[in-house]
Backbone as CSV, one residue per row, in Angstrom:
resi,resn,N_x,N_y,N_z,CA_x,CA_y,CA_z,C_x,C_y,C_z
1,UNK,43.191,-6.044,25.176,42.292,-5.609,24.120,41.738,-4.233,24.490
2,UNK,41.814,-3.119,23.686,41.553,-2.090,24.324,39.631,-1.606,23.695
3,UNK,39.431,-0.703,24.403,37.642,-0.318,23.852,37.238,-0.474,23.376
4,UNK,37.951,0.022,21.972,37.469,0.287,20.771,37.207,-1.482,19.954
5,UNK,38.436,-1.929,20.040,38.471,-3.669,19.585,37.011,-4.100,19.837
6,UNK,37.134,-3.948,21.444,35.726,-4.934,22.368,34.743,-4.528,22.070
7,UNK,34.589,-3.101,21.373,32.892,-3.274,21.025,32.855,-3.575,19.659
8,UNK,33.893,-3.309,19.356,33.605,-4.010,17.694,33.029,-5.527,17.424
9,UNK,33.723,-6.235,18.537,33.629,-7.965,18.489,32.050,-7.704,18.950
10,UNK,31.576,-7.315,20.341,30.273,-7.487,20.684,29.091,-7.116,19.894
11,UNK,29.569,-6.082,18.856,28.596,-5.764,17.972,28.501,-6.501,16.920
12,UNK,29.811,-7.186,16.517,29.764,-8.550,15.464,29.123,-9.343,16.249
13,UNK,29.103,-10.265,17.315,28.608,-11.403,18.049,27.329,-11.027,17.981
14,UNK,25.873,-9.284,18.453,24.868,-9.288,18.964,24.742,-9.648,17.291
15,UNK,24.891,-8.874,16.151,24.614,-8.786,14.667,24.331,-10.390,14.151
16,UNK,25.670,-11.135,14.703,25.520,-12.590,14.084,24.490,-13.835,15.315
17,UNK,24.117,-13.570,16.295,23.313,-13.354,16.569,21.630,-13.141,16.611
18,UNK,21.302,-12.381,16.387,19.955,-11.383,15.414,20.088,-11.396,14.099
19,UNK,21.116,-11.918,12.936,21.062,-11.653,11.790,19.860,-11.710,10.742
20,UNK,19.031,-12.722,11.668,17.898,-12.582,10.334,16.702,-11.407,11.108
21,UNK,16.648,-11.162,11.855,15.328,-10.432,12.829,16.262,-8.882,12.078
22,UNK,17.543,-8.794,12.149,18.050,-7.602,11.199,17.798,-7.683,9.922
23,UNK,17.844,-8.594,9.482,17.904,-9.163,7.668,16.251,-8.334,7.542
24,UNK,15.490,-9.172,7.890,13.531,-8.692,8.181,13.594,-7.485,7.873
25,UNK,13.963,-6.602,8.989,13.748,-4.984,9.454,14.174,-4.175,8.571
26,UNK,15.857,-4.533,7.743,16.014,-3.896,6.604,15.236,-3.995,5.319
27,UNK,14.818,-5.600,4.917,14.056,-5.762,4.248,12.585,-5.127,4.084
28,UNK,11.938,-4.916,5.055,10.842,-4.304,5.284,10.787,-2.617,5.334
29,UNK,11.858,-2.243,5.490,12.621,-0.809,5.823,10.848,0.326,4.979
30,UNK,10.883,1.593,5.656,9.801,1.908,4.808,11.388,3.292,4.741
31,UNK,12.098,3.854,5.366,12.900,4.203,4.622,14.105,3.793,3.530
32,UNK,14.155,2.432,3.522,14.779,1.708,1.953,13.947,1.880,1.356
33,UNK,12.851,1.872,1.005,11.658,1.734,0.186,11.685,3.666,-0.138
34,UNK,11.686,3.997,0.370,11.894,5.597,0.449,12.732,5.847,-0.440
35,UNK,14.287,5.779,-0.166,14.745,5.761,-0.824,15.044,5.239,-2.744
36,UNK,14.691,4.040,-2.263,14.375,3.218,-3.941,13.741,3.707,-4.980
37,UNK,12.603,3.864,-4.035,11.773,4.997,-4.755,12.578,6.075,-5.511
38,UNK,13.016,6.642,-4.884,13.675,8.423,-5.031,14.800,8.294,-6.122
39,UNK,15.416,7.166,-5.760,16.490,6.688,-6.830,16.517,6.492,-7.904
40,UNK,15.195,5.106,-7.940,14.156,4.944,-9.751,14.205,6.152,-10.109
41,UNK,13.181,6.535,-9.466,12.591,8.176,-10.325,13.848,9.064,-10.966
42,UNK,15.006,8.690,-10.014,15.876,9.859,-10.391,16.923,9.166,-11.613
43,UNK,16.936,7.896,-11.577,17.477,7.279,-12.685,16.781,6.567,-13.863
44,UNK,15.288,6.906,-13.525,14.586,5.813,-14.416,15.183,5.588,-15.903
45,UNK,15.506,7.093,-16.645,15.839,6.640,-18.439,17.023,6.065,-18.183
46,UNK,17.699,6.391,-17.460,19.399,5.576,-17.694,19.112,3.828,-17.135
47,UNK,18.317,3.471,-16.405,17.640,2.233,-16.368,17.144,1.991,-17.477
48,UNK,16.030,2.088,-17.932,15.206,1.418,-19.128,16.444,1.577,-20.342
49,UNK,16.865,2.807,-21.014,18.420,2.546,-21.838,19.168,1.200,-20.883
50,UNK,19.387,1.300,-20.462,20.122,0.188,-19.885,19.572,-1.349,-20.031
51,UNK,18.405,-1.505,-20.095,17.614,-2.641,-20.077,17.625,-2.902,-21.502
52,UNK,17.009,-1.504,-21.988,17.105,-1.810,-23.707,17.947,-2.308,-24.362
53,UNK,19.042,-2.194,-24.224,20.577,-1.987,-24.835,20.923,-3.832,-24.468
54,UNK,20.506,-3.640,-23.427,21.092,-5.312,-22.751,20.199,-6.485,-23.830
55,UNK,18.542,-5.812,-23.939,17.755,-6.934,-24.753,18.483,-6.822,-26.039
56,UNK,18.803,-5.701,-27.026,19.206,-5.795,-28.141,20.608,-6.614,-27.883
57,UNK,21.555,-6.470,-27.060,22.842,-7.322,-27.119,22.772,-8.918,-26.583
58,UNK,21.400,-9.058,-26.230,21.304,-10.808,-25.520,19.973,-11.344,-26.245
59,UNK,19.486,-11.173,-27.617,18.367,-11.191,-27.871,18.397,-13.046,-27.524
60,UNK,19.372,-13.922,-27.052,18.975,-15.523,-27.040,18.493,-15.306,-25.289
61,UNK,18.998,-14.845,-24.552,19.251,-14.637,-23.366,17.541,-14.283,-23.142
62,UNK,17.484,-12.890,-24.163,16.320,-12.591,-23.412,14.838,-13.796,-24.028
63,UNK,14.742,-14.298,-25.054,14.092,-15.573,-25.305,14.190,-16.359,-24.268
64,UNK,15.471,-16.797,-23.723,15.355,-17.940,-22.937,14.239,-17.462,-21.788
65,UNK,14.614,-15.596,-20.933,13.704,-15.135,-19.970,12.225,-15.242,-20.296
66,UNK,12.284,-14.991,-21.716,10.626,-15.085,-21.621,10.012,-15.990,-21.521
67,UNK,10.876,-17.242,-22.328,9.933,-18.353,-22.270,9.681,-19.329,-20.994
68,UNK,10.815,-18.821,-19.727,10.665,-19.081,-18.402,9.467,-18.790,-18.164
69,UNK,9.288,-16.745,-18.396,7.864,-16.088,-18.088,6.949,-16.597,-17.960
70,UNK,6.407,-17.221,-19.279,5.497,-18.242,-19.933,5.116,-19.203,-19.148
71,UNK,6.088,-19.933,-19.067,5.539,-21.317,-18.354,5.587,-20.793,-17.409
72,UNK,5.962,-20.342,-16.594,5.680,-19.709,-14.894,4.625,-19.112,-14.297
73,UNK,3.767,-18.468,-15.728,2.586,-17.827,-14.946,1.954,-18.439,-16.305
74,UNK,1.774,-19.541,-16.245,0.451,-19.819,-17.719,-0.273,-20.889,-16.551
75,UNK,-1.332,-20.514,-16.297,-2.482,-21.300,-15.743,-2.817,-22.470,-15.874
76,UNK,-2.666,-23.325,-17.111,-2.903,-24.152,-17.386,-1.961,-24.859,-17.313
77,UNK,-1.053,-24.567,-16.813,0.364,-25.664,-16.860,1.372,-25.521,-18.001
78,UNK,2.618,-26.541,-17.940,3.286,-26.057,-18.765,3.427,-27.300,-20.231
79,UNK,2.617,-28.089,-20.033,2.541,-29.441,-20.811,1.390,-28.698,-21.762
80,UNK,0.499,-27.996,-21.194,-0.823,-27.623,-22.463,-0.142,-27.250,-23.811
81,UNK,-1.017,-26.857,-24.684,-0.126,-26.664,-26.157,-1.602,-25.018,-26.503
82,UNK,-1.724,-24.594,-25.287,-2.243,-23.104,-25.168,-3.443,-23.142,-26.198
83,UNK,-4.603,-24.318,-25.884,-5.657,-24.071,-26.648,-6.600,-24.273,-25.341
C-alpha cells in the first residue's frame, strides 16, 4: 500500500471515528454562517421568485404546510376550535 492510499484510509477511520464532534463544529461553523449569510444576500430575489413560483404551482401542498404551521405553534393545542 503505498502513502498516499494509507493516509487516505487513516483519515477515513480518525473522520468515522469523531464524526459527530465534526458534524457539531461544522454545524456551529461561524464561518458557514458567514458564508450563508453572504450567499442569501447575494441571491435573496432569485430565492423568494423561487418560493413564490413554487406556492403558486403547489397551492394544495402549500395548505397542507400551513395547516401543519397552525397546529404546531397554536398554544392551546390542536383539539381547541380557536375560541
Amino acid at each position: 500500500m503505498n502513502q498516499n492510499t494509507q493516509r487516505k484510509r487513516q483519515k477515513r477511520e480518525w473522520y468515522h471515528r469523531n464524526k459527530e464532534a465534526v458534524l457539531e463544529q461544522q454545524k456551529s461553523s461561524e464561518k458557514k454562517k458567514k458564508s450563508q449569510k453572504e450567499w442569501y444576500k447575494n441571491n435573496k430575489e432569485k430565492c423568494i421568485t423561487r418560493a413564490k413560483q413554487w406556492n403558486e404551482d403547489n397551492p394544495s401542498a402549500r395548505k397542507l404546510i400551513m395547516e401543519r404551521h397552525k397546529t404546531k405553534n397554536n398554544p392551546k393545542g390542536v383539539w381547541s376550535d380557536g375560541s
